[in-house]
TIROSE-590776 format. One line per 8 residues: their letters; for each residue z, x, y of N, C-alpha, C, CB. Coordinates in pm, whole numbers. Glycine has a CB too. Layout:
BEGIN
a> Z X Y Z X Y Z X Y Z X Y  ...
***
This chain:
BEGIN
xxxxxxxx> 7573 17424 9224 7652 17368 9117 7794 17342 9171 7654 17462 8994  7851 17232 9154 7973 17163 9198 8076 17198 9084 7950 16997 9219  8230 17264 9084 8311 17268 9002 8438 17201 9065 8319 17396 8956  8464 17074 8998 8529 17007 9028 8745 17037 9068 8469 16930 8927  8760 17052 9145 8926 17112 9158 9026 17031 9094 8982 17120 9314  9103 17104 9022 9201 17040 8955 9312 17063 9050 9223 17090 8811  9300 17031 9199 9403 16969 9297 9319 16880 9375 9485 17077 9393  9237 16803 9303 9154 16651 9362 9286 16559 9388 9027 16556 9220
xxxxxxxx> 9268 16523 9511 9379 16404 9557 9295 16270 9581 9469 16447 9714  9283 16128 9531 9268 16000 9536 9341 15943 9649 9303 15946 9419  9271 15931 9735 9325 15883 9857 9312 15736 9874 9264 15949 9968  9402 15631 9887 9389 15513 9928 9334 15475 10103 9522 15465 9892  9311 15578 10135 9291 15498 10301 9158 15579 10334 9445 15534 10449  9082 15444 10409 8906 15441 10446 8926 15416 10559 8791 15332 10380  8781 15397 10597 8756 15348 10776 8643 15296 10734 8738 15471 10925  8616 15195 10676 8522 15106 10631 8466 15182 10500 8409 15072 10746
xxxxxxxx> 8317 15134 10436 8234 15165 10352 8265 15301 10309 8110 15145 10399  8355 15305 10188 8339 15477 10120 8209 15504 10075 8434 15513 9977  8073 15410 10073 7962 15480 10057 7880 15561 10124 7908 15425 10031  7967 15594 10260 7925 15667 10348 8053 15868 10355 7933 15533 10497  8110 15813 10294 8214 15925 10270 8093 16040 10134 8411 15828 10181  8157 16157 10211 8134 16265 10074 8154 16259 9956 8189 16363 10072  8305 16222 9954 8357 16231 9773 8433 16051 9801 8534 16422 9715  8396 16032 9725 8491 15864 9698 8495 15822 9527 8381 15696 9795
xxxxxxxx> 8642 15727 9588 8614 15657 9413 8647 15507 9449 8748 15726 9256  8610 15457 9327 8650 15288 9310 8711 15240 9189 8526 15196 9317  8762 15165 9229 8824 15063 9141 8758 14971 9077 8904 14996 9198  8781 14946 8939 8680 14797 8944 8782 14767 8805 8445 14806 8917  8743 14612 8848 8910 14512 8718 8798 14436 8716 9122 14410 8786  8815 14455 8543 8732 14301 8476 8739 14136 8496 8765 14295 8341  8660 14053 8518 8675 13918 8568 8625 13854 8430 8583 13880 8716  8695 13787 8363 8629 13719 8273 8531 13588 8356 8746 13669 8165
xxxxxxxx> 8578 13560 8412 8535 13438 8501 8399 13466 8597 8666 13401 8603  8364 13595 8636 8269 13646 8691 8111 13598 8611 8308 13795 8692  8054 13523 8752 7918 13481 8701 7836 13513 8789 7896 13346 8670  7774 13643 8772 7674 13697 8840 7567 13766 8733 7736 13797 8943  7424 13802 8736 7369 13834 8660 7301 13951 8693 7316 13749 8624  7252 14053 8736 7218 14163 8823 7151 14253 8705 7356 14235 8912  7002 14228 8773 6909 14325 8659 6839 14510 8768 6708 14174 8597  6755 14541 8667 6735 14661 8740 6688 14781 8695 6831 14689 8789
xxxxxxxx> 6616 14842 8713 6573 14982 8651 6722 15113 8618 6448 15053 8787  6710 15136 8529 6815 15276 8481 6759 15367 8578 6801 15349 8301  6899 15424 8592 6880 15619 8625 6892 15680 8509 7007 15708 8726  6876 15790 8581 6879 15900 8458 7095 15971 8472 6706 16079 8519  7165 15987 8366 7277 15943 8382 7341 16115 8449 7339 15863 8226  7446 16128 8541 7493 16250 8535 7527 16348 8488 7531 16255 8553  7508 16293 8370 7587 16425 8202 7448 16519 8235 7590 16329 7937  7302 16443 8205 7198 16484 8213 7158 16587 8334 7136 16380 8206
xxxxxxxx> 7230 16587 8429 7171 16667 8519 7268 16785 8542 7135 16589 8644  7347 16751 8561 7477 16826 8579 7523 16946 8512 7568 16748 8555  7474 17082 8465 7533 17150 8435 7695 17212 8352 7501 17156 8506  7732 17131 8465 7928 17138 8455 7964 17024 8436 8027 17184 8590  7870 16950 8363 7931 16775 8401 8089 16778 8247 7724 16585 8345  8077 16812 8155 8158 16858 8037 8326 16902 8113 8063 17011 7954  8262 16996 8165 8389 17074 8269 8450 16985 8371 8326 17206 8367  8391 16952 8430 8412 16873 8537 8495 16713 8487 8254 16857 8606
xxxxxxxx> 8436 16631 8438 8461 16567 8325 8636 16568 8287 8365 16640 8215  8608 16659 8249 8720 16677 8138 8865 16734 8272 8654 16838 7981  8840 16760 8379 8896 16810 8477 8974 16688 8584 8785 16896 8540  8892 16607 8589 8907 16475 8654 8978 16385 8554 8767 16412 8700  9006 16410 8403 9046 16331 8368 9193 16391 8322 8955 16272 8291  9239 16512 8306 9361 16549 8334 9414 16470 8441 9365 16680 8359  9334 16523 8531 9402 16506 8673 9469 16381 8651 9299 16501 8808  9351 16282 8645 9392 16123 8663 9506 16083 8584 9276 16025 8619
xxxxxxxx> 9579 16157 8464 9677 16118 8409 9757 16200 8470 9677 16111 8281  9763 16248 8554 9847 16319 8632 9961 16214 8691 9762 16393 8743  10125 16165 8747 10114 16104 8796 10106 16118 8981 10182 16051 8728  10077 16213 9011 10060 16239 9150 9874 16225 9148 10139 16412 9200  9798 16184 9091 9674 16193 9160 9658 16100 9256 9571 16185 9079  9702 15979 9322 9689 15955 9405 9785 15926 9463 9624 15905 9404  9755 15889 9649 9821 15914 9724 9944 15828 9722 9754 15921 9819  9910 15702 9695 10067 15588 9655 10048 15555 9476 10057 15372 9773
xxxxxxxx> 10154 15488 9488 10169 15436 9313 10044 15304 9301 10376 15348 9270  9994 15358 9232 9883 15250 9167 9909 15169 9032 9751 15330 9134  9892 15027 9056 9906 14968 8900 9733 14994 8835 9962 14757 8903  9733 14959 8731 9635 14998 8635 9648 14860 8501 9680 15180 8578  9540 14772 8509 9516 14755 8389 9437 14773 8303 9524 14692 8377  9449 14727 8156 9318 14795 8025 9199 14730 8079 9335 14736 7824  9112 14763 8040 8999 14756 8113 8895 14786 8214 9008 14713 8124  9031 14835 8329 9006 14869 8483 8937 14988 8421 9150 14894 8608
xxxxxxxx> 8814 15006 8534 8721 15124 8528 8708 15206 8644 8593 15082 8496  8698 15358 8645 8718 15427 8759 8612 15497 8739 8841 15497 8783  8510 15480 8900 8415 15549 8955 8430 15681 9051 8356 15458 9014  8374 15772 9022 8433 15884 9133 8279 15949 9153 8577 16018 9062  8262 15928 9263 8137 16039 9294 8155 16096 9406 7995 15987 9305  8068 16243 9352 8086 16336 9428 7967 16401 9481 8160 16413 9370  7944 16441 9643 7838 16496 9688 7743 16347 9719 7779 16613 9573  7810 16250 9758 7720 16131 9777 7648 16155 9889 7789 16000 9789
xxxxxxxx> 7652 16243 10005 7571 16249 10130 7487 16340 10088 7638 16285 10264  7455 16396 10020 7357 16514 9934 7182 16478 10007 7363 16472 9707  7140 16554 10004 6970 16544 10057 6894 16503 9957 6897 16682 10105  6959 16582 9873 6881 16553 9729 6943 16452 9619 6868 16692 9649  6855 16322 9573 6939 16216 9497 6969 16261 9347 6857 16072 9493  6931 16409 9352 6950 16441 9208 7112 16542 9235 6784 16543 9129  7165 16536 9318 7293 16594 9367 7420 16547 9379 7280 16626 9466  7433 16438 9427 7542 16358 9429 7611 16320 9241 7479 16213 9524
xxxxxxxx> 7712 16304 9200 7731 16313 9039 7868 16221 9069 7753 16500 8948  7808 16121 8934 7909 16028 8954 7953 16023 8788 7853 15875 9035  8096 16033 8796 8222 15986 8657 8251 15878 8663 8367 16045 8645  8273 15836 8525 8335 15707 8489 8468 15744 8411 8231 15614 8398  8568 15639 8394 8649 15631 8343 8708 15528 8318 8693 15688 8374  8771 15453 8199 8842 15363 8121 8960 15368 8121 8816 15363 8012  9062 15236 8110 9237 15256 8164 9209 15211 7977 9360 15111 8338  9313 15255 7889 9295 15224 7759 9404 15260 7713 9191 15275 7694
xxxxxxxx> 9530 15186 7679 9599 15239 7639 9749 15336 7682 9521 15269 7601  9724 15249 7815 9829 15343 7955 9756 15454 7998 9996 15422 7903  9667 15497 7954 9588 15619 8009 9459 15635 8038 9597 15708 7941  9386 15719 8132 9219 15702 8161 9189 15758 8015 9135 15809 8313  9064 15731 8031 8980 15778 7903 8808 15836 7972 8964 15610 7774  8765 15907 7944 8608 15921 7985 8542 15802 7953 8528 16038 7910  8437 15764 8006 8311 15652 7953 8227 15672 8053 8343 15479 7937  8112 15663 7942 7984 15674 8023 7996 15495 8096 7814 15718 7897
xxxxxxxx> 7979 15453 8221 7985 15320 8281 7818 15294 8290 8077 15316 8441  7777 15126 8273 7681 15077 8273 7659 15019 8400 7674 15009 8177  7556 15046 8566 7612 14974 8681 7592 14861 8651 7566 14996 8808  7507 14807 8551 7433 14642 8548 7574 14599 8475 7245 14605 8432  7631 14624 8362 7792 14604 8316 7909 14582 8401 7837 14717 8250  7902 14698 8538 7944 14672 8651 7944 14572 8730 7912 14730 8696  7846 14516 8753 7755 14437 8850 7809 14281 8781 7554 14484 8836  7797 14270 8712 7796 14116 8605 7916 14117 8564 7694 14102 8458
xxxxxxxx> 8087 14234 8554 8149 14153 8469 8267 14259 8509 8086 14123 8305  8267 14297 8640 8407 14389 8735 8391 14307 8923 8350 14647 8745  8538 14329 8922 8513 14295 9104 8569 14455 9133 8646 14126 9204  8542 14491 9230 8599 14646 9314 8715 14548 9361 8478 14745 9475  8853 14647 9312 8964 14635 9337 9051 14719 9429 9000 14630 9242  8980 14820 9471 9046 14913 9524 8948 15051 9529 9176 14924 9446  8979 15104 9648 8863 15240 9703 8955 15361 9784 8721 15167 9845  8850 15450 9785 8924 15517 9846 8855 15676 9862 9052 15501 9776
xxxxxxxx> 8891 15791 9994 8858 15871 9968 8881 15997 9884 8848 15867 10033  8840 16116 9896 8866 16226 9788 8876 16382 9875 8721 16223 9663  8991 16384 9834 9050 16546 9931 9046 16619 9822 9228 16563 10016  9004 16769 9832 9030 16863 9767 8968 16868 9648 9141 16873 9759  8856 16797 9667 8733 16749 9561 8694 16896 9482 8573 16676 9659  8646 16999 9559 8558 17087 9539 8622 17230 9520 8466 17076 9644  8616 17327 9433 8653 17450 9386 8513 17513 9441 8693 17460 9215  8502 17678 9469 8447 17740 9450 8370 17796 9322 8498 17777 9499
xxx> 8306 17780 9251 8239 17804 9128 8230 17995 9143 8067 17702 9124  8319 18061 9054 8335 18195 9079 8245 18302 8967 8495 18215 9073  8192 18150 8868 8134 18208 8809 7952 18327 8772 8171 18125 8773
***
């Protein structure tokens, strides 16, 4: 079980593909203009598997209104949606746990994200890795 640290740092700097990194997040800004159509079978969503997903959750999204969570000043507009997953090199595909989040209002918000919603009607704006991802679970 993963308990997420409330000293997670958002790092702007990669060395190619963060889908090969442990902990990463993304950016994604709505395109009204975006014409792509991208179909596909559902997963089963992270709330569902996750134990601590509530905790965790709710931990990442302090943070993110934090204004030090990441490493330089980031603009943000309404709409923009933030992906963060964690444990992506995992053995097991039921391990890796991915958050969503909504800019709404000057501030993140939780949301469950749709990838096919993703796929058809965001470009990735910005990526990056994740330091200090992980707490010890003491419980």
């Amino acid at each position: 079980m993963c308990i997420i640290s409330d000293k997670i740092k958002f790092c702007t700097c990669t060395n190619g593909s963060v889908e090969k990194l442990k902990h990463y997040w993304v950016l994604y800004r709505y395109s009204k203009d975006k014409d792509v159509f991208c179909m596909g079978e559902p997963m089963m969503p992270t709330s569902m598997l996750d134990s601590s997903f509530e905790e965790n959750q709710n931990t990442l999204l302090n943070r993110l209104n934090e204004p030090d969570a990441f490493d330089v000043p980031l603009t943000f507009k309404a709409k923009d949606l933030l992906e963060i997953v964690i444990n992506n090199n995992a053995p097991n595909f039921h391990e890796p746990f991915t958050y969503s989040f909504k800019f709404k209002n000057g501030k993140w918000v939780a949301e469950e994200s749709d990838a096919f919603e993703v796929m058809n009607h965001f470009d990735e704006e910005n990526s990056g890795k994740i330091k200090s991802a992980l707490r010890r679970n003491t419980k």
